[in-house]
N, C-alpha and C positions, 0 to 999 in steps of 0.2 A: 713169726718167732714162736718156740717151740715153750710151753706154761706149766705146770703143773698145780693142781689145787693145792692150796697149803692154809694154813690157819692164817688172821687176820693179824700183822704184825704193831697192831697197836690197840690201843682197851676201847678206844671208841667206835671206828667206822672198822665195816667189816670186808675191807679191802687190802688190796697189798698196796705197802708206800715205798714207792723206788726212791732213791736221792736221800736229798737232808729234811726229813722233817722233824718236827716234837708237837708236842702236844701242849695247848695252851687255851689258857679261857679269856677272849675278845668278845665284848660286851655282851657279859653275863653268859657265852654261850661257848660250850667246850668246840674245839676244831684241833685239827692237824693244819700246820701251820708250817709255811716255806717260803723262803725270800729268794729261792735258785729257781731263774728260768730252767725246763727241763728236767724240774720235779715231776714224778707220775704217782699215778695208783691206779689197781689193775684188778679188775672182779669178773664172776664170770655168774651169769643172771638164766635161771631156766623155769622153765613153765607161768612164763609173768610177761603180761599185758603192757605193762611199761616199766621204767624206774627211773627216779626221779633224783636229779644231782641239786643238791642247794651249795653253795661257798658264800660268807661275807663279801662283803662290797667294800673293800677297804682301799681302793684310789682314792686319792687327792687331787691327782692333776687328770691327764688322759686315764681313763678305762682299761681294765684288764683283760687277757682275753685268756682262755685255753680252748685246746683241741683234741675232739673226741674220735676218738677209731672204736670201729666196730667188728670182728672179725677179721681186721689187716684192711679193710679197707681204706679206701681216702680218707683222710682226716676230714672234720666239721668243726669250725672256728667257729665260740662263742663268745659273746662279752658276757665278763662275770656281772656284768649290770641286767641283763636279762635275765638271768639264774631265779629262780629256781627254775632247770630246766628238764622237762618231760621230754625222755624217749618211748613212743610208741614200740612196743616186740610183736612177735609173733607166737609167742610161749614156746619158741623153741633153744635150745643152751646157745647164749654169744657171751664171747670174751670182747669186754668193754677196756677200754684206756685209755685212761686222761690226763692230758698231757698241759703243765704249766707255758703257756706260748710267748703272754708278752705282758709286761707293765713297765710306765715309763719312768725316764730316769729320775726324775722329779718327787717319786715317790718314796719318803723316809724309809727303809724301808728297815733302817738298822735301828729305828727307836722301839719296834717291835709291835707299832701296831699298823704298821700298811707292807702290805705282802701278799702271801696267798692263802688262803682259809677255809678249808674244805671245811664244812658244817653236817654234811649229814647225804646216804643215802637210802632212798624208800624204791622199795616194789613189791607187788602182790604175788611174785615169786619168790624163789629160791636164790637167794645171793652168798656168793660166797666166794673169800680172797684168792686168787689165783698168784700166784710168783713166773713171772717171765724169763725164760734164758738158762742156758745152764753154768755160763760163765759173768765175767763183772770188769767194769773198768770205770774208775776215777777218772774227770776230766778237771785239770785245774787252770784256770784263766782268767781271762777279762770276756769282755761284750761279744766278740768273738764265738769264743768258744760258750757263752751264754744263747743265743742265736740272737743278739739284736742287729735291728738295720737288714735282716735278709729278705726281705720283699720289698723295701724301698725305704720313703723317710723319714714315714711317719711314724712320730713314737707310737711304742707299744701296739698297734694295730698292726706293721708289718714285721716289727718282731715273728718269729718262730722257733721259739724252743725245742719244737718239733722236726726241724728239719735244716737246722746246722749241718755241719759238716762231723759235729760228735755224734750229732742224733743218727746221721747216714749211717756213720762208721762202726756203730754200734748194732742198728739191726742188720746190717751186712754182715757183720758176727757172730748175730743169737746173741747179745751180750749186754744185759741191766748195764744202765749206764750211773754214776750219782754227778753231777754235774754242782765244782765249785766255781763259779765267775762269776762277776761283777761288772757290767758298765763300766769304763775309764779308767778299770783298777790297775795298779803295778805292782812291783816289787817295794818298791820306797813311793805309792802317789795312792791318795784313797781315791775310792770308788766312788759312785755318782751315789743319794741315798743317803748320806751320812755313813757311808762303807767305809772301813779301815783299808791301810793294804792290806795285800795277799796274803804275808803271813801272819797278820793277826784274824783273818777270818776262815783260817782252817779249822780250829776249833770250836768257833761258832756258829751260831745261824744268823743272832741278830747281838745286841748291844745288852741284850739280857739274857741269852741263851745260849750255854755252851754245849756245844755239839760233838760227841766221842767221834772219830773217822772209823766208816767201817772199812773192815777188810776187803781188796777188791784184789783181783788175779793180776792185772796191771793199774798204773797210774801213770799217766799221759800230762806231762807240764807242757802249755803253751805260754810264754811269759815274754816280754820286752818290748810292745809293741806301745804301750805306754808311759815307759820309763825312757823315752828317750831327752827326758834333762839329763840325765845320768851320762858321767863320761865312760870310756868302755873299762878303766879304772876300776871308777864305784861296781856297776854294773856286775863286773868280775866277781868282785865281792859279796853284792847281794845275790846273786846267781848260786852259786858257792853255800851260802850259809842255806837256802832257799832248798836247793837240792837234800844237804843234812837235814834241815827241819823235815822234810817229806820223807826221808827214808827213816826216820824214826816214828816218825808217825805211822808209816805203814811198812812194817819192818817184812812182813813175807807177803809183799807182791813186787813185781815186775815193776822199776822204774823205766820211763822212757821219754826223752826231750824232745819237745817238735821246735825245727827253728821254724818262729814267726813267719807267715804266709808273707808280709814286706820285706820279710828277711832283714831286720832291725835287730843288729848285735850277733850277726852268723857269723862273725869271726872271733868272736867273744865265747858265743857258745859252741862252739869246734874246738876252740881251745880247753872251755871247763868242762865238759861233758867227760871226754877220754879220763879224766883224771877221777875218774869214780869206777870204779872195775864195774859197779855191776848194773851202770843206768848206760841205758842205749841213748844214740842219734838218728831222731830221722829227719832229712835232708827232705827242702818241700821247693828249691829252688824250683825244679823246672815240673812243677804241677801247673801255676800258672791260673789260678783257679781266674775267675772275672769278679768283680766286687759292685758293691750298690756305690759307692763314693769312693773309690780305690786304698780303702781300707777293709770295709768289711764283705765280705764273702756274700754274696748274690746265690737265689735260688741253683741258678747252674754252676757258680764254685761253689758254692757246699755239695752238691753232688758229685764234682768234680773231687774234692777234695776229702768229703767223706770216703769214695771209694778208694782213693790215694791211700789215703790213713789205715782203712782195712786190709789193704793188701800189704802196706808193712807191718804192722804189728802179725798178720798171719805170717812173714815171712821171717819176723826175730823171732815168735813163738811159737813156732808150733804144734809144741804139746799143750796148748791150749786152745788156738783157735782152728785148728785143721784135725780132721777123723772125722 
């Protein structure tokens, strides 16, 4: 993905923060702070021996993990319980980025103190925030499009933030991703964590944090995969009011509706999508992706369906994603 240096967009660490963060102090000690799998921060480190990533330990139940890239290479899963963790360099310039991967459902994450807690980076080099991508896409959902359950079933360890089908669809792009979803969440059903629904957590991060939406080139809703108490009645409705809340909120980017990978409510949402002149449908019947429990998307359907996903949105826009 293509970076540019840029100033560090928050007062503490001298990194770029992709996604939803803010800034909060967790026992006694300031951090940048994120409850969405699939938060990042992104630096680029030169003439230095090592540097050194620390975060809080703030699991309760299973352990957190993230995952580190180093010049686009393979990802490196860590648990945030081994943290503070030393990378050896070669004192030559690498673009580092580190990716929120997994923490399990178990953990409150909406009382505002268990989550993800970047605390601090050192090196005896030169650090300084990089910004990735020249364009941006909102992802909003449940567990799904969160990346849990994509390596198998154990919580939070085969989680991957990193490598959903948003995280695919997005470096297939060049395109910052900010990533809204929840574990179990719906339209009308909170999420796993003490999570509210979906739309009472778009302008939040946690139960004490309200969080402005920034502006993204598109916003991509995945929704109904958990609301199936809902008759296609309710549903209609929530869907409806769900779509208005998003387009006010992000009033100059591109809306765009995925129907659910189970296809839960495709005739629901074929019907409400048309009746918004300016939000698209994309259609994921016959992707077909493979899933870890025949809900959520497995390493080879998130690939499968990350690159699904890229080629439509390259194909509704592309005076964004194609040149």
């Amino acid at each position: 993905m293509k970076y540019q240096v840029t100033t560090a967009n928050n007062p503490i660490i001298p990194a770029y923060f992709q996604g939803r963060w803010t800034v909060k102090t967790i026992k006694n000690i300031p951090v940048m702070f994120s409850t969405n799998l699939g938060a990042e921060l992104w630096f680029q480190v030169q003439r230095a021996s090592y540097v050194m990533i620390s975060m809080l330990d703030l699991a309760v139940a299973a352990g957190a993990w993230i995952a580190i890239q180093i010049d686009g290479l393979p990802y490196q899963r860590v648990a945030v319980k081994t943290l503070p963790l030393r990378l050896t360099l070669d004192g030559r310039p690498h673009v580092i980025r580190v990716v929120m991967s997994g923490n399990t459902d178990q953990d409150p994450i909406w009382d505002g103190t268990s989550g993800f807690a970047v605390s601090g980076l050192k090196t005896d080099g030169d650090l300084q925030a990089v910004k990735p991508g020249q364009h941006s896409v909102t992802f909003i959902g449940d567990s799904i499009t969160a990346g849990c359950w994509v390596a198998g079933k154990t919580p939070a360890e085969d989680y991957r933030g990193e490598a959903n089908y948003a995280a695919i669809a997005s470096d297939l792009l060049g395109a910052r991703n900010v990533r809204i979803a929840y574990s179990a969440i719906g339209l009308n059903k909170p999420g796993k964590g003490g999570v509210p629904p979906l739309p009472a957590v778009l302008t939040a991060i946690d139960g004490q944090t309200a969080w402005q939406p920034t502006p993204t080139d598109v916003v991509v809703i995945n929704v109904g995969t958990n609301d199936g108490l809902e008759s296609a009645t309710s549903f209609t409705a929530l869907l409806k009011q769900f779509i208005n809340q998003v387009a006010l909120l992000y009033p100059n980017s591109r809306l765009a509706v995925l129907i659910p990978f189970n296809q839960r409510f495709d005739q629901v949402i074929r019907t409400v999508v048309p009746e918004f002149m300016d939000v698209q449908l994309i259609e994921t019947a016959d992707w077909e992706p493979s899933t870890t429990d025949h809900v959520h998307l497995d390493l080879a359907g998130s690939q499968l369906a990350g690159h699904c996903l890229a080629q439509a949105l390259r194909q509704l826009y592309p005076e964004i994603f194609t040149g």
